[in-house]
C-alpha positions in Angstrom: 0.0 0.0 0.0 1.5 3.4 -1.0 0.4 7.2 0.6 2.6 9.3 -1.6 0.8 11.5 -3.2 -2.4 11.6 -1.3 -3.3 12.0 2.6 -3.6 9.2 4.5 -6.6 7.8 6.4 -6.4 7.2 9.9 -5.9 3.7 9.6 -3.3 2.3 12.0 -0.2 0.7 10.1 0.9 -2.2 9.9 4.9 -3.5 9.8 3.7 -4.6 5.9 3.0 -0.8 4.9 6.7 0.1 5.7 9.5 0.0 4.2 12.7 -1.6 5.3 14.2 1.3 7.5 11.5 3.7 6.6 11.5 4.1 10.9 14.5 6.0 11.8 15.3 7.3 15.4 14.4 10.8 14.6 10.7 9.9 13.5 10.8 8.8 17.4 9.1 11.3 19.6 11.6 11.4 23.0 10.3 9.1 25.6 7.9 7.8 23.1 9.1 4.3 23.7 7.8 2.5 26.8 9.2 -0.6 29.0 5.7 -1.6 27.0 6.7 -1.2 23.9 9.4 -3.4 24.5 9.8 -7.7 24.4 11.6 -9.1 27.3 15.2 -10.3 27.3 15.7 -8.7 24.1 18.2 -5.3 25.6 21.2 -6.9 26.1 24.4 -5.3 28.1 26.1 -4.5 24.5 23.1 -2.0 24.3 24.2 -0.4 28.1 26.4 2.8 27.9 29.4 2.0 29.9 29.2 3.3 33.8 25.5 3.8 32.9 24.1 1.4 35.4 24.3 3.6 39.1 22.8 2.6 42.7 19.1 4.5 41.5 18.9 2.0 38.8 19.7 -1.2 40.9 16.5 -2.6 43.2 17.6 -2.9 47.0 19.0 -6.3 47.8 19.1 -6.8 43.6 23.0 -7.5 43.8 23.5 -11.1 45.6 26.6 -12.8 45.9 25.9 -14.9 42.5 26.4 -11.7 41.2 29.9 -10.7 42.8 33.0 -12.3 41.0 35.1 -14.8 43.0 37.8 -12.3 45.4 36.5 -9.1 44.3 35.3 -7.5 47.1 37.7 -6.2 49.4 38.9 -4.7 52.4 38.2 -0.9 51.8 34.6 -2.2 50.5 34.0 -3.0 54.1 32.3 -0.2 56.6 34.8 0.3 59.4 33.7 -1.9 62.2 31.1 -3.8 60.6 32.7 -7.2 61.0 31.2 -9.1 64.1 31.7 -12.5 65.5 28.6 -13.5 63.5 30.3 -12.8 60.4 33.2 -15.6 61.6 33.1 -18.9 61.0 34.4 -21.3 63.9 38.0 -21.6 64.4 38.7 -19.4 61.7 40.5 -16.5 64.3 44.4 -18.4 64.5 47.5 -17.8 66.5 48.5 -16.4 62.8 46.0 -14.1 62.6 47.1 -12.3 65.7 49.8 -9.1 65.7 52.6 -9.9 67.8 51.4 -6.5 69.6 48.6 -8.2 71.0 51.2 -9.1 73.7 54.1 -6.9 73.8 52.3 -4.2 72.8 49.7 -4.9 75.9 49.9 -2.8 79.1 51.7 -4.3 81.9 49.5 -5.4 84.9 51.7 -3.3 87.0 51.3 -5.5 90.3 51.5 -9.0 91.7 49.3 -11.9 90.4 47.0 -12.6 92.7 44.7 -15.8 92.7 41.6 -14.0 90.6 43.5 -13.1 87.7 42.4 -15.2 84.9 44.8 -17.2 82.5 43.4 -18.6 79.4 44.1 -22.5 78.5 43.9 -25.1 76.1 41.6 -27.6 78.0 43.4 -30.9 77.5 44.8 -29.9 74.3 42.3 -30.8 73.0 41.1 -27.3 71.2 38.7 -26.2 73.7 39.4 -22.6 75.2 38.8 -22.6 78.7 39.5 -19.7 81.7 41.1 -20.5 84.9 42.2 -18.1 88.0 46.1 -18.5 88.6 45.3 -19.9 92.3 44.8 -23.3 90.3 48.1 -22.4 88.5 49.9 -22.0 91.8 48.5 -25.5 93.2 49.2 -27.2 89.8 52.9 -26.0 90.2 53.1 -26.7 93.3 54.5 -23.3 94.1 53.7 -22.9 97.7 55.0 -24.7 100.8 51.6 -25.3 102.0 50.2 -26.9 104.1 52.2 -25.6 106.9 52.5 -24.6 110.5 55.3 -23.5 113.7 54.1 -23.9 117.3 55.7 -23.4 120.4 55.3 -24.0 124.2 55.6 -22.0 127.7 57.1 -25.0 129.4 56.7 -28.5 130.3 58.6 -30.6 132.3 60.3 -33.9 130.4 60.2 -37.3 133.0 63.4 -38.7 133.0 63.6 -42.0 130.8 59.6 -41.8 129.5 58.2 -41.2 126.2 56.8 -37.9 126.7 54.5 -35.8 124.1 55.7 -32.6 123.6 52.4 -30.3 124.2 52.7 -27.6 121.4 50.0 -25.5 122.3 50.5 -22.0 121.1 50.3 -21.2 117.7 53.4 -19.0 115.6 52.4 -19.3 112.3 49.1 -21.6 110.1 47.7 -21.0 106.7 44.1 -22.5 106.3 44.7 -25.6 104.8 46.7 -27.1 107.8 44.7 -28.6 110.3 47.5 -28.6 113.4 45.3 -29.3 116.6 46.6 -27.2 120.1 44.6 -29.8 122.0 45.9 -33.3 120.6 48.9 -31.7 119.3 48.7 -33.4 115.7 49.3 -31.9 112.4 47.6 -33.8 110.0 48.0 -32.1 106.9 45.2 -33.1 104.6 47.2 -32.9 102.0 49.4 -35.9 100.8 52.7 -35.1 100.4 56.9 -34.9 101.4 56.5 -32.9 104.7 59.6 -30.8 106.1 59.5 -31.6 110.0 62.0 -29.3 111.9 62.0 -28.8 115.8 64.1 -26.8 118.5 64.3 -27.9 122.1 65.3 -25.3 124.9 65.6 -26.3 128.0 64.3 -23.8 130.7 67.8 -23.5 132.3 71.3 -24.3 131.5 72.3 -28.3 132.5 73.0 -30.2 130.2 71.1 -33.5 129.6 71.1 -35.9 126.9 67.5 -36.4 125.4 66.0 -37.8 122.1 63.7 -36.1 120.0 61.6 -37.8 117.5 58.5 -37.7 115.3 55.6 -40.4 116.0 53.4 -40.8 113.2 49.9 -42.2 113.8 51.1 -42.6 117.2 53.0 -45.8 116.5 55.9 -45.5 114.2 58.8 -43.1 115.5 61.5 -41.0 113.2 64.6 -39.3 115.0 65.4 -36.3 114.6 68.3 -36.5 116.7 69.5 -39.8 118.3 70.6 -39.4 122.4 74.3 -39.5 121.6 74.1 -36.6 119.5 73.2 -34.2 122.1 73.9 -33.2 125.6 73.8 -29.6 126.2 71.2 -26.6 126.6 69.5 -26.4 123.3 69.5 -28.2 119.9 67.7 -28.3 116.8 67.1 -30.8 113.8 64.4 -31.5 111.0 63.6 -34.3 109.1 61.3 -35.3 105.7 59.0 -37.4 106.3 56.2 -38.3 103.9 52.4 -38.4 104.7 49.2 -39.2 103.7 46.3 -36.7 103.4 44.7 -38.4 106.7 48.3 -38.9 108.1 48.9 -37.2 111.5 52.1 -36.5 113.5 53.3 -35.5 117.0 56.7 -34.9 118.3 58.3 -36.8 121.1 61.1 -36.2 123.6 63.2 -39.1 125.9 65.5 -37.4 128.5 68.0 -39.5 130.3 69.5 -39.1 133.8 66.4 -36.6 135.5 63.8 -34.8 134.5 64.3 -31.6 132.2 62.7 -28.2 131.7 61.6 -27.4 128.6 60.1 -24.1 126.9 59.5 -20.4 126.0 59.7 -19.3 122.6 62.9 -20.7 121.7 60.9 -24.3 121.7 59.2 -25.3 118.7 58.4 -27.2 115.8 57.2 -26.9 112.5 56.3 -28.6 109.1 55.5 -27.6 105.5 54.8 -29.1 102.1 57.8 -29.6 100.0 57.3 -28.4 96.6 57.5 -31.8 94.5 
């Protein structure tokens, strides 16, 4: 169908009254094509001015990771402190990932270590992170002599030739884990162990007298700390290790030869601790 030379109806055309290319872009009215007007899929990227895409024409949420390329995003992408624990996988923090700052470069405690100050630990090596306070570090290293005690006596009188219980009654020095009794005169250290026994016998005035001194534990078995011939003046000390059980208790004995001695004040005592093992 032709219209040259005459004025056309107002019948519509059709794609058949055209010419091939008869429809340029300037018969186009601006804006005159619609998102209507056009099939789907058919504007492909080669059809996109480059950097013509900006954040008004993207949907929220429209970019998902299947659109990101494998390591493209990185670091300065990320909004400072937006990174939280929910964003790390499990075990993905290593001893590689941390500055060497993270120790030298932390502030000194600036005091002693008591027993609340928390150390952190590898439970069992076996990857699980655990807290502990350092008193169980000190008892795991044994680094106290504990339990441990020093008592002492006014006076008592030693019968000569007899087995006599010295009756420490007054106490110099205890921590709270030893359980020393002033009344049965036991130590029983509740904690099993190499024990440190040491003792010093003054006698109340100055003859001399030769006497034995020995630990009884659990009031049958006796260990010397010195033997009769080894002494026969005024004063003498000794100490001996000795081990014992938790439950284990010891006293301290004295045999005096010849007469009865005096014995006391504060230059008479004994005492035991823990050896660290």
């Amino acid at each position: 169908m032709s219209y040259i030379g005459r004025t056309p109806t107002n019948a519509a055309l059709t794609a058949s009254d055209l010419a091939d290319g008869i429809v340029t872009t300037a018969k186009i009215d601006a804006d005159a094509v619609t998102d209507a007007k056009i099939a789907d899929d058919v504007v492909g990227t080669e059809h996109l001015t480059a950097n013509e895409v900006d954040t008004a024409a993207l949907g929220a949420d429209a970019v998902t990771g299947a659109q990101l390329a494998d390591n493209a995003v990185n670091s300065e992408h990320y909004t400072d402190g937006s990174i939280d624990t929910a964003h790390l996988a499990d075990g993905q923090v290593t001893t590689a990932k941390l500055a060497t700052a993270v120790f030298t470069g932390a502030t000194d405690i600036g005091a002693a270590i008591v027993d609340a100050d928390l150390f952190l630990m590898d439970d069992g090596a076996g990857g699980t992170i655990r807290k502990t306070t350092a008193s169980r570090i000190k008892t795991y290293a044994g680094s106290a002599n504990t339990p441990a005690f020093s008592a002492t006596i006014n006076s008592q009188t030693l019968s000569a030739n007899t087995a006599t219980l010295i009756q420490f009654d007054t106490m110099i020095l205890t921590e709270p884990s030893s359980t020393y009794n002033t009344s049965t005169y036991k130590f029983t250290p509740g904690v099993a162990g190499t024990y440190l026994v040491s003792a010093t016998i003054a006698g109340t005035s100055g003859s001399s007298h030769a006497f034995a001194v020995y630990i009884r534990k659990n009031g049958s078995t006796n260990y010397y700390i010195w033997e009769p011939t080894t002494f026969a003046g005024y004063s003498q000390s000794g100490s001996r290790a000795i081990t014992l059980d938790d439950n284990d208790y010891i006293q301290l004995y004295a045999n005096v030869g010849m007469s009865n001695k005096n014995i006391g004040n504060i230059n008479t005592q004994w005492s035991a601790f823990k050896i660290i093992e």
